[in-house]
VEXDREN-2710 file (C-alpha; in Angstrom, 1 decimal):
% VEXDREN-2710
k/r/px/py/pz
1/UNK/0.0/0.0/0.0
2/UNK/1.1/3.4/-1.4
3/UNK/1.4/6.9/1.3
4/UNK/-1.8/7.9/-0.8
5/UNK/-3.5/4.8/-0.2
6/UNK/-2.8/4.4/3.1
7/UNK/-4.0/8.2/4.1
8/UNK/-6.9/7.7/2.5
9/UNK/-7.4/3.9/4.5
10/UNK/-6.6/6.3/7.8
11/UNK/-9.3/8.6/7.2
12/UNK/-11.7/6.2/6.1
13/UNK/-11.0/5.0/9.4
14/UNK/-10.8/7.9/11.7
15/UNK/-14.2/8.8/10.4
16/UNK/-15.4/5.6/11.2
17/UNK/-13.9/5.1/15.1
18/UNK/-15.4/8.5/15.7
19/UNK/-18.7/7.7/13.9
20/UNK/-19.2/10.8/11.5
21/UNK/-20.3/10.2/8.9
22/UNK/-19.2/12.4/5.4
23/UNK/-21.8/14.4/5.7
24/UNK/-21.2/15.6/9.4
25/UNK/-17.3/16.4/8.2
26/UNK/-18.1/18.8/6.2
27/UNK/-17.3/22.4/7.2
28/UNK/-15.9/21.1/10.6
29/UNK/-12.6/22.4/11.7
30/UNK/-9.4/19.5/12.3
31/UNK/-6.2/20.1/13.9
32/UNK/-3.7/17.8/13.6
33/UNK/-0.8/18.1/15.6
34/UNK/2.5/16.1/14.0
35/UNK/1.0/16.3/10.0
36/UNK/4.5/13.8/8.9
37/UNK/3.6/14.1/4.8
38/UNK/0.4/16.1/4.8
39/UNK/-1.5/13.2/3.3
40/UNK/-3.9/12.9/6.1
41/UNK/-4.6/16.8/6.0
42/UNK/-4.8/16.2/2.5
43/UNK/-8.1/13.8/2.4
44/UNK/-9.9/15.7/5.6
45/UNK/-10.0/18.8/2.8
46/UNK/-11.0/16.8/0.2
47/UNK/-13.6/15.7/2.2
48/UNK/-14.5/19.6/2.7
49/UNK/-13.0/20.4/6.2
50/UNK/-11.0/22.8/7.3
51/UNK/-8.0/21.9/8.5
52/UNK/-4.6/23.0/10.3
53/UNK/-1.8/21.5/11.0
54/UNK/1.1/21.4/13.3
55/UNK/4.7/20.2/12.9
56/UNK/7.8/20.4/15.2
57/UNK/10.3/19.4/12.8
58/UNK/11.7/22.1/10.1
59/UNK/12.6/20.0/6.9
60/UNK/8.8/18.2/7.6
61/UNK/7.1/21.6/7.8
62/UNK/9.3/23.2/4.8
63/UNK/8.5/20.1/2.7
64/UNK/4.8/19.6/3.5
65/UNK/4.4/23.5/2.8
66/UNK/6.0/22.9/-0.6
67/UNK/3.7/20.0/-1.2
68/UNK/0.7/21.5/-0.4
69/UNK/1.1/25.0/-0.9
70/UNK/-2.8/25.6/0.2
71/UNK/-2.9/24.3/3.6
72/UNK/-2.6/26.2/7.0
73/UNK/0.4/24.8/7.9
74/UNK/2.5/25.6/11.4
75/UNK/5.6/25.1/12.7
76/UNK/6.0/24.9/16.4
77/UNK/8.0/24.2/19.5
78/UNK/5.5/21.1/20.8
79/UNK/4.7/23.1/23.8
80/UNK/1.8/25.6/24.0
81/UNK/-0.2/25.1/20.8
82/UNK/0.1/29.0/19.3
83/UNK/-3.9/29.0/18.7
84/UNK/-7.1/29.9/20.4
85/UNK/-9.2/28.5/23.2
86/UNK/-12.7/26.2/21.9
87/UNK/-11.1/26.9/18.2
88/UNK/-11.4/23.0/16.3
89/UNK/-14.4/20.6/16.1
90/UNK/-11.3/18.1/16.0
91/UNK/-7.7/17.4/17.2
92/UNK/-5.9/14.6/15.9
93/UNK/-2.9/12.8/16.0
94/UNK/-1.2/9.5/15.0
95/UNK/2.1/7.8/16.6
96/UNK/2.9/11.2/18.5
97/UNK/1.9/11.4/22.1
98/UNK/5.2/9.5/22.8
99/UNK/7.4/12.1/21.0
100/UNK/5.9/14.1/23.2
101/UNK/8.3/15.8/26.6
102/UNK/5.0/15.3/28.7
103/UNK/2.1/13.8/26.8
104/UNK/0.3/15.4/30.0
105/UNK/0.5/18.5/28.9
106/UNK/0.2/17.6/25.2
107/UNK/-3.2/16.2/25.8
108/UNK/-4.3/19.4/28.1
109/UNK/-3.8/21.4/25.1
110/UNK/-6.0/19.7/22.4
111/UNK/-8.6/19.7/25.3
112/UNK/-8.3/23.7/25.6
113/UNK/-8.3/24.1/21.6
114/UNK/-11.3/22.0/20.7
115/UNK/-14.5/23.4/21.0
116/UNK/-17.1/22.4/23.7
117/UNK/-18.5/19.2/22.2
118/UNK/-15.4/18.5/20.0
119/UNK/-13.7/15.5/19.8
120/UNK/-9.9/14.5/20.1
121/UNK/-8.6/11.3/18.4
122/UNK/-5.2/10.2/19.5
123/UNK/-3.3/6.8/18.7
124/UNK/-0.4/6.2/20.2
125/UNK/1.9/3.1/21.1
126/UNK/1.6/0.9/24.4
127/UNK/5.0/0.1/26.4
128/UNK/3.3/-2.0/28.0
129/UNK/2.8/-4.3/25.4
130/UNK/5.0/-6.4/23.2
131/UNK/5.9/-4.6/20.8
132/UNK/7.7/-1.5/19.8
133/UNK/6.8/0.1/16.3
134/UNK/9.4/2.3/15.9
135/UNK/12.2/-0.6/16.1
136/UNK/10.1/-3.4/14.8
137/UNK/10.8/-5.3/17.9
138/UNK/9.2/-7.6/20.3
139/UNK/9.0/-5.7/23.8
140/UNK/8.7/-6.5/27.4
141/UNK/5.8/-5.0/28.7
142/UNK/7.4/-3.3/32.1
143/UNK/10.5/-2.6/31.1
144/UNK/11.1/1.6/32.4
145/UNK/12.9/3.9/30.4
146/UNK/16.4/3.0/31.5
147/UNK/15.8/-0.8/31.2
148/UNK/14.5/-0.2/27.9
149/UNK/17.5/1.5/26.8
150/UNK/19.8/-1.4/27.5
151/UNK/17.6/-3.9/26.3
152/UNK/17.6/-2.1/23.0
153/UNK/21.5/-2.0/23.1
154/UNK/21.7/-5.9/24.0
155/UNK/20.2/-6.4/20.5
156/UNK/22.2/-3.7/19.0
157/UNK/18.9/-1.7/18.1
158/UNK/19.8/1.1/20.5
159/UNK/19.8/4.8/18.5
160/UNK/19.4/8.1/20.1
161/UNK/16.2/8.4/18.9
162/UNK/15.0/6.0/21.6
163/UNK/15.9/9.5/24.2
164/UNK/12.9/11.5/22.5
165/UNK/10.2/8.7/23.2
166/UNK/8.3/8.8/26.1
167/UNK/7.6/5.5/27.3
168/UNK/2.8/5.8/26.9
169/UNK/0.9/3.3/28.8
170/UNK/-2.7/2.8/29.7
171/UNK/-1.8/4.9/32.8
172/UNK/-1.2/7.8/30.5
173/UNK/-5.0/7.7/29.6
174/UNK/-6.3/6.6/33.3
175/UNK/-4.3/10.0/34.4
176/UNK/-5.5/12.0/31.7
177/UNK/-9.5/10.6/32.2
178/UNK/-9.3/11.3/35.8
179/UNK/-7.6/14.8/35.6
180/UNK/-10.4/15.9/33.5
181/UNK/-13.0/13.8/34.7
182/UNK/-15.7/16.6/34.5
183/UNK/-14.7/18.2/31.0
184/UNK/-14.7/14.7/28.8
185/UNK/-16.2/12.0/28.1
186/UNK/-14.1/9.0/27.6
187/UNK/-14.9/7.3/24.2
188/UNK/-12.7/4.7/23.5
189/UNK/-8.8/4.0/25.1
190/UNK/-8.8/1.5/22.0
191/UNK/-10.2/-1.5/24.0
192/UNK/-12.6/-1.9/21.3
193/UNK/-11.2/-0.9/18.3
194/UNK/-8.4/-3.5/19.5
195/UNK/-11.1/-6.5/20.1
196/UNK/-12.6/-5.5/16.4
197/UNK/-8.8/-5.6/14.5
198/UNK/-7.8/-8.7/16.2
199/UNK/-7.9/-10.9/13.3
200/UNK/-5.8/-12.3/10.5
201/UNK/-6.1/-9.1/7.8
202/UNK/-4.4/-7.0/11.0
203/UNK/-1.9/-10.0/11.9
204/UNK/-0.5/-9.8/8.5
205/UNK/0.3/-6.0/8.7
206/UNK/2.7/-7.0/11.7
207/UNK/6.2/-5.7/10.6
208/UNK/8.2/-8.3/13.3
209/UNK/8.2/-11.5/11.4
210/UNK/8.4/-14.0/15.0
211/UNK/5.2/-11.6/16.2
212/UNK/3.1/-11.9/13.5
213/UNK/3.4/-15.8/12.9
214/UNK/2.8/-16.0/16.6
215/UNK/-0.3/-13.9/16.5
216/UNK/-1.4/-15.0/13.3
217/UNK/-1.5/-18.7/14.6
218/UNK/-3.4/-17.5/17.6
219/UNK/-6.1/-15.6/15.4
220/UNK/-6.7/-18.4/13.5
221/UNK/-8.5/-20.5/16.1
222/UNK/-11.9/-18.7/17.4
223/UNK/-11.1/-20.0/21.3
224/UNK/-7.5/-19.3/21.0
225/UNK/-7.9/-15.6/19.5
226/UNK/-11.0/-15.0/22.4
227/UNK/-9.0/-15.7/25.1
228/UNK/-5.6/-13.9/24.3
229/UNK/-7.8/-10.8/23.6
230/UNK/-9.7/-11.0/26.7
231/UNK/-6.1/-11.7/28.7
232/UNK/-4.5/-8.3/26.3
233/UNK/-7.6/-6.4/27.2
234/UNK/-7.4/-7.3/31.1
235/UNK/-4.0/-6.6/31.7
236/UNK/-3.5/-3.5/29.9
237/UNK/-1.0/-5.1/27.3
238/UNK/-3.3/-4.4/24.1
239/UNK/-1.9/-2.8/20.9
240/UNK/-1.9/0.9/19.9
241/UNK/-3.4/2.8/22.5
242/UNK/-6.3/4.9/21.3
243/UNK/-7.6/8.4/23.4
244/UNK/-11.4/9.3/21.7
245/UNK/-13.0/11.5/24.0
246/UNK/-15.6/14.4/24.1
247/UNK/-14.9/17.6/25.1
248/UNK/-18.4/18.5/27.6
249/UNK/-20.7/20.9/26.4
250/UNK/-20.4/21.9/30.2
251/UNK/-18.5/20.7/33.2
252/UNK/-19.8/18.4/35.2
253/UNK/-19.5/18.7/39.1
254/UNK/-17.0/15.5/40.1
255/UNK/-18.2/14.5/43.5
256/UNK/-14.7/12.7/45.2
END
């Protein structure tokens, strides 16, 4: 599958995980925070929103606005996002919460940008599963940040880059959900989504070859992919994590 195809494949599904429908997308306002290629940004305008988009890194932003002359495009320092309050119907972003230096704070800002009502839609990876993405590697699910590092340099994986990730667990959400426990409402922390994609299409699309025979053997038998769903689910060790949530029309008192 082609960049093209595949952005296209990610908003097909975006719209559908959120449940709005073409119709509803028109005219609404999308953020996206991290834009990579644009392509994404690209089929949300085709689709007739209005988008902007927010990039950290300088030869990303210059090349994306040479792409796609037409788009609001924004480079930024990842900190404060340099927009208004209750200013998007959406913010969005895919594999970035862990480049993030606190995906606390991160997360606080596309709750103050969106609009009461609006919706944020973040997927991110879980450390506490068994696999990491960026690497293509299996993972041990409570490894911390300086265990990680020198398990990566046992297999002679270990880059700098591994410094800039932020090591996103379920926690991240459960801290998030109960910070803000009377401004959203919790949609999805990918529980579902993960249930539905657990089959031998998704298997397939795993990049580590051991993983993916493994989990494609275990999806392959109805009892066999049941219960190792129900035990990822349960323990928190599922695969990415997902953040939908609902910005409240009004706060709700939170009685402790």
């Amino acid at each position: 599958m082609d960049d093209h195809s595949r952005a296209k494949e990610q908003f097909d599904v975006f719209l559908a995980e959120c449940g709005i429908s073409r119709d509803d997308c028109r005219g609404a306002s999308l953020l996206e925070l991290g834009f990579g290629n644009c392509l994404f940004l690209n089929e949300c305008t085709k689709a007739g929103m209005n988008v902007t988009g927010l990039e950290v890194r300088p030869h990303t932003f210059e090349k994306a606005r040479g792409s796609f002359p037409g788009l609001d495009l924004l480079l930024y320092d990842g900190g404060k996002i340099p927009l208004s309050d209750n200013s998007f119907d959406y913010a969005v972003s895919f594999q970035v919460l862990e480049h993030t230096v606190s995906p606390g704070d991160f997360l606080n800002e596309c709750l103050r940008v969106l609009k009461p009502g609006g919706v944020m839609y973040h997927k991110f990876p879980n450390y506490k599963s068994f696999y990491e993405g960026h690497y293509k590697i299996l993972w041990l699910p409570f490894l911390t940040k300086s265990a990680g590092r020198l398990y990566l340099k046992m297999f002679g994986k270990y880059t700098p880059y591994y410094e800039s990730l932020s090591l996103t667990k379920p926690s991240t959400i459960k801290e998030f959900g109960e910070k803000h426990l009377g401004s959203i409402e919790l949609i999805t922390d990918g529980t579902k989504e993960f249930d539905r994609g657990f089959t031998p299409a998704q298997a397939a699309k795993i990049k580590n070859g051991f993983l993916r025979r493994i989990v494609s053997f275990a999806v392959n038998s109805k009892l066999l992919r049941n219960l190792i769903c129900a035990a990822l689910i349960k323990t928190g060790m599922y695969y990415p994590l997902m953040i939908i949530a609902r910005k409240r029309a009004k706060e709700m008192a939170v009685i402790m």
